[in-house]
ZAMARGU-4260 file (C-alpha; in steps of 0.2 Angstrom, whole numbers, plus 5000, padded with zeros to 4 digits):
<rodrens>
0) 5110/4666/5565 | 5103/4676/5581 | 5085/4678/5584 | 5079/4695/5589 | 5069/4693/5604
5) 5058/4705/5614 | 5046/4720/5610 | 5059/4727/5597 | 5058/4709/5589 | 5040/4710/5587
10) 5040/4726/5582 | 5051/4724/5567 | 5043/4706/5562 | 5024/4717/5561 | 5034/4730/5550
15) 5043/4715/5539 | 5025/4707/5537 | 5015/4726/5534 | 5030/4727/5519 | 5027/4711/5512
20) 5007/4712/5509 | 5010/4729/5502 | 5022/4724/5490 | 5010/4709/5486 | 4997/4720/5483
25) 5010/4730/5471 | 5010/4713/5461 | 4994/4708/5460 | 4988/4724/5454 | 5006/4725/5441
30) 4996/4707/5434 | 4979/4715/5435 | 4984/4725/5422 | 4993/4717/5408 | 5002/4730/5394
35) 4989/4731/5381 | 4993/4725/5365 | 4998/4733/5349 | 4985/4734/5336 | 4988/4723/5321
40) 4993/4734/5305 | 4974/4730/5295 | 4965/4733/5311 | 4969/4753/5311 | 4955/4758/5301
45) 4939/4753/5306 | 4926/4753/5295 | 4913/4766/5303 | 4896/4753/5297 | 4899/4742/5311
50) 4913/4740/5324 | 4925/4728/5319 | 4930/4715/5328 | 4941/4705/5316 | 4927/4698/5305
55) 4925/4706/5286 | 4919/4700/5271 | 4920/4711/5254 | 4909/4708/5239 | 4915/4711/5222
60) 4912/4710/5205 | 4891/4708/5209 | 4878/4705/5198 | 4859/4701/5197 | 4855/4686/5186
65) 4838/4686/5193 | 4825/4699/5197 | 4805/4696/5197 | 4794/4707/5207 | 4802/4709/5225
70) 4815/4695/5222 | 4836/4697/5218 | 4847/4684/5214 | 4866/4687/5213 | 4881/4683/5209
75) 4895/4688/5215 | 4916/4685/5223 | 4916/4685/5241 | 4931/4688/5250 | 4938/4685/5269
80) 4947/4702/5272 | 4949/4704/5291 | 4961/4695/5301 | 4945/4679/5308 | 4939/4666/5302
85) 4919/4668/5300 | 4907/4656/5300 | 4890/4658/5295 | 4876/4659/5300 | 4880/4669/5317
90) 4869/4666/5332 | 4862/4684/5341 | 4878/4687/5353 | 4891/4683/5340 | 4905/4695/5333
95) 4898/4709/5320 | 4903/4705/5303 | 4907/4721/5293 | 4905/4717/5276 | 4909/4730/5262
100) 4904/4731/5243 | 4915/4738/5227 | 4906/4749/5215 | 4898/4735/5206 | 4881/4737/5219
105) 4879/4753/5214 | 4882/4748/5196 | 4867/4735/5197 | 4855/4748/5207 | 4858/4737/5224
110) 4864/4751/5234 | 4847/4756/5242 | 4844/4737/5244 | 4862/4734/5259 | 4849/4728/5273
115) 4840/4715/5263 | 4855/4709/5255 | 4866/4708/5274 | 4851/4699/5282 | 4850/4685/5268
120) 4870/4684/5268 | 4871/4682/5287 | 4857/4668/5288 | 4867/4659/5273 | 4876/4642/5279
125) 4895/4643/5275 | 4912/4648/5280 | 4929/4657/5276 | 4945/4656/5278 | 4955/4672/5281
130) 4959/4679/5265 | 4952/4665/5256 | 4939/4668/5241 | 4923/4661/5235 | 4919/4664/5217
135) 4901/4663/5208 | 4894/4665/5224 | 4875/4666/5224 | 4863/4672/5234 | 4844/4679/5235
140) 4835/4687/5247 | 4818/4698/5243 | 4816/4719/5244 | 4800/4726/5252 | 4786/4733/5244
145) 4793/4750/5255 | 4808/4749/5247 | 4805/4747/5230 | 4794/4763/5230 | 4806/4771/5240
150) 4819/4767/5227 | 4807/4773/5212 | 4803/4789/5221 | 4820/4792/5223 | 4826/4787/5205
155) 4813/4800/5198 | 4821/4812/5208 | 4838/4809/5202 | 4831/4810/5186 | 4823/4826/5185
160) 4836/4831/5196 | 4849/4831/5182 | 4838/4837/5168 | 4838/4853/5180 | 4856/4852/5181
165) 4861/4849/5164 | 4875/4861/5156 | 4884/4861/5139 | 4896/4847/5135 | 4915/4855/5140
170) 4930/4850/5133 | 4940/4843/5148 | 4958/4849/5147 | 4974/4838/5154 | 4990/4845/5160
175) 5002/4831/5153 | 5018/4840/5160 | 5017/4832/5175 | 5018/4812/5177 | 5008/4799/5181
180) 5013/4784/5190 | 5005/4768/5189 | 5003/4753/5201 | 4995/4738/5205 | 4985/4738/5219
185) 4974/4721/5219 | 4977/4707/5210 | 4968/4688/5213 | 4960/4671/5203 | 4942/4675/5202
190) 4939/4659/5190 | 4945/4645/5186 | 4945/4630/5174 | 4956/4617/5167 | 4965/4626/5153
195) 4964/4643/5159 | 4961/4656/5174 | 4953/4673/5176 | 4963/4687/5183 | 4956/4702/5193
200) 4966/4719/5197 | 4966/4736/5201 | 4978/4749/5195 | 4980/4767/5202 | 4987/4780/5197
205) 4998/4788/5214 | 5006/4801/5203 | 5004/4817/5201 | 4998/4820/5180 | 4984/4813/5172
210) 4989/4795/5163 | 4982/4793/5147 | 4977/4774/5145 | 4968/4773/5130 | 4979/4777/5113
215) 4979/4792/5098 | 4972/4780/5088 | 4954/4770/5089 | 4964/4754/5087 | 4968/4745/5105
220) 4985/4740/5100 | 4992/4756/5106 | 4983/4757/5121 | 4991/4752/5141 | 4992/4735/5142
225) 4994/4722/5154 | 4999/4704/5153 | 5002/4689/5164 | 5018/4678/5166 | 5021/4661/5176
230) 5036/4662/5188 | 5045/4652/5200 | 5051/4667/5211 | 5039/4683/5216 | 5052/4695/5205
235) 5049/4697/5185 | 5064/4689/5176 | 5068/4683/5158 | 5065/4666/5159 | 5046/4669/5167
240) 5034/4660/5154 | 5019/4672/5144 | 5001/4665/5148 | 4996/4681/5140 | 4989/4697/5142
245) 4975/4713/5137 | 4973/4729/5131 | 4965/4742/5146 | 4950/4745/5132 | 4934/4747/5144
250) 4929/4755/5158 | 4935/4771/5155 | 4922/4779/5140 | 4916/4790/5151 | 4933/4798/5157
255) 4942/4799/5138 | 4953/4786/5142 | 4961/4796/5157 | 4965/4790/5173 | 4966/4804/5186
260) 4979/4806/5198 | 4972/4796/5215 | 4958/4786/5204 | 4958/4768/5201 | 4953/4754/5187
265) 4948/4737/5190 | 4945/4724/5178 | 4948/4706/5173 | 4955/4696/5158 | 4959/4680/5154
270) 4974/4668/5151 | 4977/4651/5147 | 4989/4640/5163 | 4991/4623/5158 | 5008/4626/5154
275) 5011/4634/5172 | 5019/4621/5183 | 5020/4616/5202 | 5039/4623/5198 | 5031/4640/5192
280) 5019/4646/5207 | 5018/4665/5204 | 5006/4674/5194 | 5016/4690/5189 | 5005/4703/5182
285) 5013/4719/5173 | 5006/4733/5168 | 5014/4745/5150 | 5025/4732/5146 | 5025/4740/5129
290) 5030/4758/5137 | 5016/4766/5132 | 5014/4780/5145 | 5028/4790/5152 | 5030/4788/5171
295) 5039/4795/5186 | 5041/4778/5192 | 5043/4761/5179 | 5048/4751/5195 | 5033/4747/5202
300) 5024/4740/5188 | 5022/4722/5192 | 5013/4713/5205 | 5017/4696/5211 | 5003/4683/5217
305) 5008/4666/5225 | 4995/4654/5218 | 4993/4639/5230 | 4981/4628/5219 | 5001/4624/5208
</rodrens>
């Protein structure tokens, strides 16, 4: 190998060593900034209370079993919906925690009552698994004097607001000609014993007609039904065992019966497990067995739900 010597040599070794810290440079700054990552598929909408940084909780199926003066007691289902573990109570610099309600705090008059509510649920001592579940949780936690006048003021309001507003009764009228289509949404354990479970769900209706839940009759046994099987596999099949089922009966008074397209049903029943084995870890819930209601889709009717306590 032959050494280049003189000022032509030291010439080209300055411009070999100028190109090698630039390209160094290149490399670092290549490492400085890494290729941000794709967001994760639940991350996508962010819930506008509070800005999500993984932790969620959701509370369902609420309801006061206490109320004296300023105090609230509750039960309720809590549920790990975002993509952390949380741990509670958060010290001042942790992660936000965005927690979200279902209808049943407005149904128990909680709805002007979400700041009370999230400051005793933060300071409470537990934690979570993601998508875990905590049934017949309780809590309490106390409402202002402020608030509860607000709340009477405002319910006044409302009141004489729609006596203003009220109209004659109109006769609602259904275009049947076009189809609903029924799914499952939700389904999951809220309670359990020895000899039986508690199943939650929610249906809704993606279709395009009205879908006519409750029967012609007064009777239930023509209305949509739904029932529960034990399964070894996530797909309905003959051989799946019958822990029993339920009429769609409630709930729906106040819409004759008659879910809209886009609107959704929740509810809970019943059924009895012992007879579901270790060999049998599905829940399958599915709904018009009976084939009550014409759809544009019988397919998707059935919901599958791995229960990891068989």
């Amino acid at each position: 190998m032959t050494f280049i010597k003189g000022n032509y040599g030291k010439n080209l070794s300055f411009k070999l060593l100028i190109c090698f810290f630039s390209l160094s440079n290149l490399a670092l700054i290549a490492c400085a900034s890494p290729k941000q990552a794709a967001p994760l598929v639940q991350d996508t909408i962010i819930p506008s209370k509070k800005d999500y940084q993984g932790y969620r909780l959701q509370l369902t199926s609420i309801k006061v079993t206490k109320s004296k003066g300023n105090q609230r007691k509750i039960s309720c289902t809590l549920i790990n919906t975002g993509r952390e573990k949380v741990r509670l109570p958060a010290n001042s610099t942790g992660p936000n925690v965005v927690i979200q309600y279902d209808k049943t705090l407005e149904d128990n008059g909680l709805a002007g009552y979400t700041n009370s509510l999230e400051r005793a649920l933060l300071k409470k001592k537990f934690s979570l698994e993601v998508g875990k579940i905590s049934s017949n949780f309780e809590l309490k936690f106390n409402i202002s004097q402020a608030q509860l006048a607000e709340s009477g003021e405002k319910e006044k309001k409302a009141i004489k607001s729609a006596k203003e507003k009220e109209v004659p009764d109109t006769k609602v009228v259904y275009d049947f000609s076009l189809c609903p289509d029924l799914k499952l949404d939700t389904v999951f354990v809220i309670k359990r014993s020895r000899k039986s479970v508690e199943l939650a769900f929610k249906i809704t209706n993606y279709g395009e007609g009205p879908a006519a839940m409750f029967g012609e009759t007064e009777a239930t046994d023509d209305n949509v039904a739904i029932r529960a099987y034990a399964s070894g596999t996530a797909k309905l099949s003959r051989g799946d065992l019958i822990l029993g089922g339920a009429f769609i009966e409630g709930g729906m008074d106040d819409k004759n019966g008659v879910l809209m397209p886009q609107e959704s049903f929740s509810g809970s029943f019943e059924v009895e497990s012992r007879k579901k084995t270790r060999y049998m870890p599905y829940f399958i819930l599915s709904i018009d067995d009976y084939q009550a209601l014409w759809e544009c889709d019988e397919r998707n009717n059935v919901y599958p739900l791995l229960d990891k306590n068989k």
